[in-house]
Every structure is written in C-alpha cells, then in structure tokens.
Jmol script that loads the backbone (N, CA, C; Angstrom):
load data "model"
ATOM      1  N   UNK A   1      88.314 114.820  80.678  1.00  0.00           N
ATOM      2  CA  UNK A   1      89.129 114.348  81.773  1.00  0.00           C
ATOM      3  C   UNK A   1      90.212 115.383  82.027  1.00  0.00           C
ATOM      4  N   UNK A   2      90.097 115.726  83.147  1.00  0.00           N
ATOM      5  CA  UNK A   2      91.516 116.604  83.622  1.00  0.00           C
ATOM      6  C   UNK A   2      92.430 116.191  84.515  1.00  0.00           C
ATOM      7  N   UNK A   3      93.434 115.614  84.149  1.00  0.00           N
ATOM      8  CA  UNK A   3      94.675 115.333  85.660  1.00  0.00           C
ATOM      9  C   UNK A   3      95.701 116.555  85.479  1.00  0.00           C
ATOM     10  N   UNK A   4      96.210 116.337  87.396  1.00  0.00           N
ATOM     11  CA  UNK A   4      96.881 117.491  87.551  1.00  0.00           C
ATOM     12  C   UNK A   4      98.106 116.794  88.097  1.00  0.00           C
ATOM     13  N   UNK A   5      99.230 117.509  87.876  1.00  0.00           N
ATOM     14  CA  UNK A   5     100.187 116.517  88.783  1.00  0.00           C
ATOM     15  C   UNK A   5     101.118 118.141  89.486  1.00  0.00           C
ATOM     16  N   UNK A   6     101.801 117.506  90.201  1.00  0.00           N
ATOM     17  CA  UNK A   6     102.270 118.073  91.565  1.00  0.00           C
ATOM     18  C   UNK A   6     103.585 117.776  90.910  1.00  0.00           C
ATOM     19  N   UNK A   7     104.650 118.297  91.823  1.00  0.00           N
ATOM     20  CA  UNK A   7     106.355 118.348  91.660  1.00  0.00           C
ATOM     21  C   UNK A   7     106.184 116.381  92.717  1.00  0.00           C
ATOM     22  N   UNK A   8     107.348 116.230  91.887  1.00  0.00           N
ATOM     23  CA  UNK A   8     108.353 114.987  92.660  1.00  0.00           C
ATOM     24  C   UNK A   8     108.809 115.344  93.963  1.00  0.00           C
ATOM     25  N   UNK A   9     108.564 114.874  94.948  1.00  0.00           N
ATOM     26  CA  UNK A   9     109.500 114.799  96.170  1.00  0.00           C
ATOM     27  C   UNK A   9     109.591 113.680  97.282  1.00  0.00           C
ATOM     28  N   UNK A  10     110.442 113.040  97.353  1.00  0.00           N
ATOM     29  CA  UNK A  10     110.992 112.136  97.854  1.00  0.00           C
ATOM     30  C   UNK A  10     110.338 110.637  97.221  1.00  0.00           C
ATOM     31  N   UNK A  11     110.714 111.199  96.082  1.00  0.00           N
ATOM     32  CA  UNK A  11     110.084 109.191  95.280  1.00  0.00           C
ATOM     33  C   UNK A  11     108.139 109.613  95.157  1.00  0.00           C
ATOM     34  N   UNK A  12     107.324 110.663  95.561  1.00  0.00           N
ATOM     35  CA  UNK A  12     106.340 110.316  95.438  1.00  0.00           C
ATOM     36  C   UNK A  12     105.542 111.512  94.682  1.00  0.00           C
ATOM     37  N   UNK A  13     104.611 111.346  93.473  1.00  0.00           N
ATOM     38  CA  UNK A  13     104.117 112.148  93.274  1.00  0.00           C
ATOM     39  C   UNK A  13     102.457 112.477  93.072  1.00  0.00           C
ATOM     40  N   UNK A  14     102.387 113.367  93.423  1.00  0.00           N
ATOM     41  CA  UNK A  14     101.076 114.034  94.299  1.00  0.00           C
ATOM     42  C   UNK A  14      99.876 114.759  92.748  1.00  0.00           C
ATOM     43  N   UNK A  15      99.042 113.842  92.382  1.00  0.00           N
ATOM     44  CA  UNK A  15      98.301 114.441  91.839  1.00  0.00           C
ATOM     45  C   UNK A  15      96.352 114.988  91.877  1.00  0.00           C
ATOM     46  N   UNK A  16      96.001 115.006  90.807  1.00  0.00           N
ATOM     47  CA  UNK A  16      94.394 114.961  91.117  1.00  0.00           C
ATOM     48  C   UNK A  16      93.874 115.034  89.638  1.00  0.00           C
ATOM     49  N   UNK A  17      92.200 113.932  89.663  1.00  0.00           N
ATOM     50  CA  UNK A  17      91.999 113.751  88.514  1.00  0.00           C
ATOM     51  C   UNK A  17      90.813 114.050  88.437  1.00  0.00           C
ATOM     52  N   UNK A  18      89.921 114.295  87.374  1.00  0.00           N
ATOM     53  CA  UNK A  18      88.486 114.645  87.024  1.00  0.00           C
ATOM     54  C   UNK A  18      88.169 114.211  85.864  1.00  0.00           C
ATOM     55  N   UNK A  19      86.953 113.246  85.876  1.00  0.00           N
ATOM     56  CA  UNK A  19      86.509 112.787  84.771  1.00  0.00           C
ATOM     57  C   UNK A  19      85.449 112.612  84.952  1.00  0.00           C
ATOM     58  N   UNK A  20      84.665 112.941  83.928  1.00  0.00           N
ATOM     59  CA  UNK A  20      82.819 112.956  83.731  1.00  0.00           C
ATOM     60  C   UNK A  20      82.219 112.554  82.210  1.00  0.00           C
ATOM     61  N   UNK A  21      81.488 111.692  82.652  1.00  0.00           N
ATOM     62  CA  UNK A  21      81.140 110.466  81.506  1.00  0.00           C
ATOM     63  C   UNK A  21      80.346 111.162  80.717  1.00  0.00           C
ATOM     64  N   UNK A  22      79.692 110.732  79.178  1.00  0.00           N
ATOM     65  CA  UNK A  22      78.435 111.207  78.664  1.00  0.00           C
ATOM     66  C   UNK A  22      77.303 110.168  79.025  1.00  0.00           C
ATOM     67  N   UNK A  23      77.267 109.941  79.975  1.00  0.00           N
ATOM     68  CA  UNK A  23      75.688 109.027  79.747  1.00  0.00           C
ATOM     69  C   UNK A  23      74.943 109.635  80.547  1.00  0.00           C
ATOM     70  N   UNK A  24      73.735 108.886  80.577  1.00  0.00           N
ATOM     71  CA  UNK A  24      72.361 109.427  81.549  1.00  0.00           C
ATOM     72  C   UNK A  24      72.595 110.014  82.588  1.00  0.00           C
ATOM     73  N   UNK A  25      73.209 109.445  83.557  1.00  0.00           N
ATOM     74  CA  UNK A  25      73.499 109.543  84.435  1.00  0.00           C
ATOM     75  C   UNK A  25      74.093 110.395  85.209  1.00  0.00           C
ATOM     76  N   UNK A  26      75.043 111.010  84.110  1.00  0.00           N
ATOM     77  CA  UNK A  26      75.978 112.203  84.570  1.00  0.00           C
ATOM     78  C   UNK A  26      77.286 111.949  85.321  1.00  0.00           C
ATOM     79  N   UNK A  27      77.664 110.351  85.284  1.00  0.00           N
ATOM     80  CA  UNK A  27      78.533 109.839  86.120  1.00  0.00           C
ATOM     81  C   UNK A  27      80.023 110.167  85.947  1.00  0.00           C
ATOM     82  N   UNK A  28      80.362 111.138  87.171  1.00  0.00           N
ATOM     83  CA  UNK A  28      81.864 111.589  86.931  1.00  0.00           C
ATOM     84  C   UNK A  28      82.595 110.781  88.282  1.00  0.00           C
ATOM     85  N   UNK A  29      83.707 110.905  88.342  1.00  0.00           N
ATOM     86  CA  UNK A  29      85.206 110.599  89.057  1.00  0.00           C
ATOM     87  C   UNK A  29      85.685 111.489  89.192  1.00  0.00           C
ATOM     88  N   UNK A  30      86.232 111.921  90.674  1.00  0.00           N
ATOM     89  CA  UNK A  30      86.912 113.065  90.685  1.00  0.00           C
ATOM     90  C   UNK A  30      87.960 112.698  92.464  1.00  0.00           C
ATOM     91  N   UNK A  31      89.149 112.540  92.176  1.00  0.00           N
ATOM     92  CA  UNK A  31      89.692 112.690  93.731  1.00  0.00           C
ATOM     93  C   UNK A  31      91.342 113.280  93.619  1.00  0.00           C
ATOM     94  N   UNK A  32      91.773 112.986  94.122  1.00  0.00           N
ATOM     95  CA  UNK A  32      93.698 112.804  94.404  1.00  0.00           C
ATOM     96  C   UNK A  32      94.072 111.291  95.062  1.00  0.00           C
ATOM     97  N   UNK A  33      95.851 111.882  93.833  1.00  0.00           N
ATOM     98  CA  UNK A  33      95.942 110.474  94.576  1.00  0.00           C
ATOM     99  C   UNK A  33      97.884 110.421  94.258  1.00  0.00           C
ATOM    100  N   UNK A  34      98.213 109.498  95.474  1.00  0.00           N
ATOM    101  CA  UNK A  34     100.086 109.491  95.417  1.00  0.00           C
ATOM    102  C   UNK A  34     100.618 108.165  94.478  1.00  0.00           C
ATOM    103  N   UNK A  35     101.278 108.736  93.666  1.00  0.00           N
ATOM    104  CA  UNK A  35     102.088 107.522  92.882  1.00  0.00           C
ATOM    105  C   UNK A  35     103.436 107.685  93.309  1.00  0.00           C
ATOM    106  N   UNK A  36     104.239 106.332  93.072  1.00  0.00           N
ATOM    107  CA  UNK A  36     105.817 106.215  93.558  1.00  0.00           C
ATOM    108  C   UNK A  36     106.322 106.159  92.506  1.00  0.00           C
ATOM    109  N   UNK A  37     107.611 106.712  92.263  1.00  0.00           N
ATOM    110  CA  UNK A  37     108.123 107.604  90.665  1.00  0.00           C
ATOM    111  C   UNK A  37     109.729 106.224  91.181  1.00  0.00           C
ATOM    112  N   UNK A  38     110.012 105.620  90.275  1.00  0.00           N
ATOM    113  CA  UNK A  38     110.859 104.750  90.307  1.00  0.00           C
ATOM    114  C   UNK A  38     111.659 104.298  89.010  1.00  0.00           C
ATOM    115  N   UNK A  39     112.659 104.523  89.105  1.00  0.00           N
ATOM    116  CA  UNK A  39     113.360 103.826  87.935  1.00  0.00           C
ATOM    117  C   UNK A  39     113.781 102.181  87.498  1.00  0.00           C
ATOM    118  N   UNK A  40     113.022 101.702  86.969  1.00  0.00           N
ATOM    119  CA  UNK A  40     113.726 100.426  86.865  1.00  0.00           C
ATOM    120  C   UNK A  40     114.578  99.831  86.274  1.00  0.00           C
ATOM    121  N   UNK A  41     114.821 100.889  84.926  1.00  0.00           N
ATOM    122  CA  UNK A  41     115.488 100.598  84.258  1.00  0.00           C
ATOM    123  C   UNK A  41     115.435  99.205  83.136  1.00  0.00           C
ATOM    124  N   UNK A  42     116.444  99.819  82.105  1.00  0.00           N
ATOM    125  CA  UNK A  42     115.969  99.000  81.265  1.00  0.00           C
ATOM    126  C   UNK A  42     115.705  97.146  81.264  1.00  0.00           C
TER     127      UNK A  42
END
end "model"
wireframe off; spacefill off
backbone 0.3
color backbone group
C-alpha cells in the first residue's frame, strides 16, 4: 500500500492511495482523495 499526502491548505488535505491485494485476482485500489484537517480538541 502506498499513500501520498499533499501540504495543508485551507482546512483541506489533498492526497493519493495505492493498494494491491495478494489474491487471484490481482485486485488493487488506486485513486485521490480530500480530507478536512480539524481540530477538535481535547
């Protein structure tokens, strides 16, 4: 599995992931994607 992540900017951060299974199939996952970086505190 490989994720990549991007810099923070404005609350959102910008990455991309790759993952490839061992079975028959050869079945991997692979895209980008935005998460919201938030503090909630304790």
């Amino acid at each position: 599995m490989q994720l990549r992540f991007g810099e923070i900017k404005g609350g959102q951060l910008q990455g991309e992931i790759y993952m490839a299974l061992p079975d028959e199939h050869q079945s991997f996952v692979a895209g980008t994607f935005k998460a919201e970086v938030r503090d909630d505190g304790p």
